[in-house]
VMD Tcl script that draws the C-alpha trace (Angstrom):
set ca {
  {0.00 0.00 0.00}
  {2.58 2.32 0.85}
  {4.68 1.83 -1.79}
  {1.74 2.46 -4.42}
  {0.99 5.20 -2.68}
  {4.27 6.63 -3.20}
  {4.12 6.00 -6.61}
  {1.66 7.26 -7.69}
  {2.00 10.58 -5.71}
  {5.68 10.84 -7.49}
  {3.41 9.76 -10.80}
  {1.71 12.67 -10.45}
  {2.92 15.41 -9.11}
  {5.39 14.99 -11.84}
  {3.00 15.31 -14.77}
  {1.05 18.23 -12.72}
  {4.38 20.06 -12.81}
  {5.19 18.93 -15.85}
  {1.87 20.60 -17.55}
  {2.14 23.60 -15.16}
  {5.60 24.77 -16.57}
  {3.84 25.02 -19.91}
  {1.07 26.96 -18.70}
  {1.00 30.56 -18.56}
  {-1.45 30.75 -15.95}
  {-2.60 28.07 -13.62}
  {-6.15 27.64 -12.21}
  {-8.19 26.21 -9.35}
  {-9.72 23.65 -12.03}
  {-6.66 22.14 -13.03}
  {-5.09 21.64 -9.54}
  {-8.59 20.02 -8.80}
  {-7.66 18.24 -12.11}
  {-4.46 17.08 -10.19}
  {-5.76 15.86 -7.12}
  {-8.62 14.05 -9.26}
  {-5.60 12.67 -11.33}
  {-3.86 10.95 -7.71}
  {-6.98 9.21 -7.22}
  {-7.27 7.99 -10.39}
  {-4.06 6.44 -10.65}
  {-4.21 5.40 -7.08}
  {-7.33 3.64 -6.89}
  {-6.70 2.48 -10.73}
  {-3.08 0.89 -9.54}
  {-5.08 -0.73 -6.80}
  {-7.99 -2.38 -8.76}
  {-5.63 -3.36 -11.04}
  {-3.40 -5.84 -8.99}
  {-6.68 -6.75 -7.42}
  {-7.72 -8.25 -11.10}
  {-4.57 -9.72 -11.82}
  {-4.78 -11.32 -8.37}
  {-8.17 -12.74 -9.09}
  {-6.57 -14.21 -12.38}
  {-3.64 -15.38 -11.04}
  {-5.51 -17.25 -8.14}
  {-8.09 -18.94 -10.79}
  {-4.79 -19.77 -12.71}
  {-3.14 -21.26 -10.44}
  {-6.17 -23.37 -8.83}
  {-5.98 -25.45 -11.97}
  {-1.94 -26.20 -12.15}
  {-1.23 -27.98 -8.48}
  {-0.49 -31.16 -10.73}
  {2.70 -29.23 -12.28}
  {4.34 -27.54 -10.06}
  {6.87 -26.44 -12.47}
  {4.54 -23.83 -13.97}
  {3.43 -22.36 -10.47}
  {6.29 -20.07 -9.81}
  {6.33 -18.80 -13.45}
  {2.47 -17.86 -13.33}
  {2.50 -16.12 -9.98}
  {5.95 -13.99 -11.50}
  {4.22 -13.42 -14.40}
  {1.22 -12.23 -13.08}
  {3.01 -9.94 -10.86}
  {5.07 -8.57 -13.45}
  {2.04 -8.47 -15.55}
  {0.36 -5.66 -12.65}
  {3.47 -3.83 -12.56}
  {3.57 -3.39 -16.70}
  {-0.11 -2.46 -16.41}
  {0.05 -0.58 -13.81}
  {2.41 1.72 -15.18}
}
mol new
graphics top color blue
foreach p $ca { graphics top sphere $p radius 0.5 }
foreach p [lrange $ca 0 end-1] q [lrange $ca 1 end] { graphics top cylinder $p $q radius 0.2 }
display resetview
């Protein structure tokens, strides 16, 4: 949690800044915009590793006969989130 959190504030506040450099004048609607942007890719980060969870979880239900294949789903999966996340 924390680490998303962290994340996605750096995620951010660097585009805010980013868009606010080329701006001549900045307004109360786009630092709303801003804020509304955090939450977005917050809560987005977190539904998304939820999802990939859920997959990875019904994925893995159906391969306890080869354990081979195990690790490489669940580092796939996670690597999957991160790529998606991003």
């Amino acid at each position: 949690g924390e680490s998303l959190l962290n994340d996605a504030v750096t995620v951010v506040l660097y585009n805010l800044f980013k868009s606010f450099c080329q701006m001549k004048t900045i307004e109360t609607v786009d630092v709303f915009a801003g804020i509304a942007n955090f939450f977005v890719v917050g809560i987005g980060g977190v539904l998304i590793g939820i999802f990939l969870g859920f997959i990875a979880a019904f994925t893995t239900r159906f391969t306890h006969n080869i354990r081979v294949i195990e690790p490489l789903f669940v580092f796939l999966y996670s690597y999957l989130s991160y790529i998606t996340a991003q």
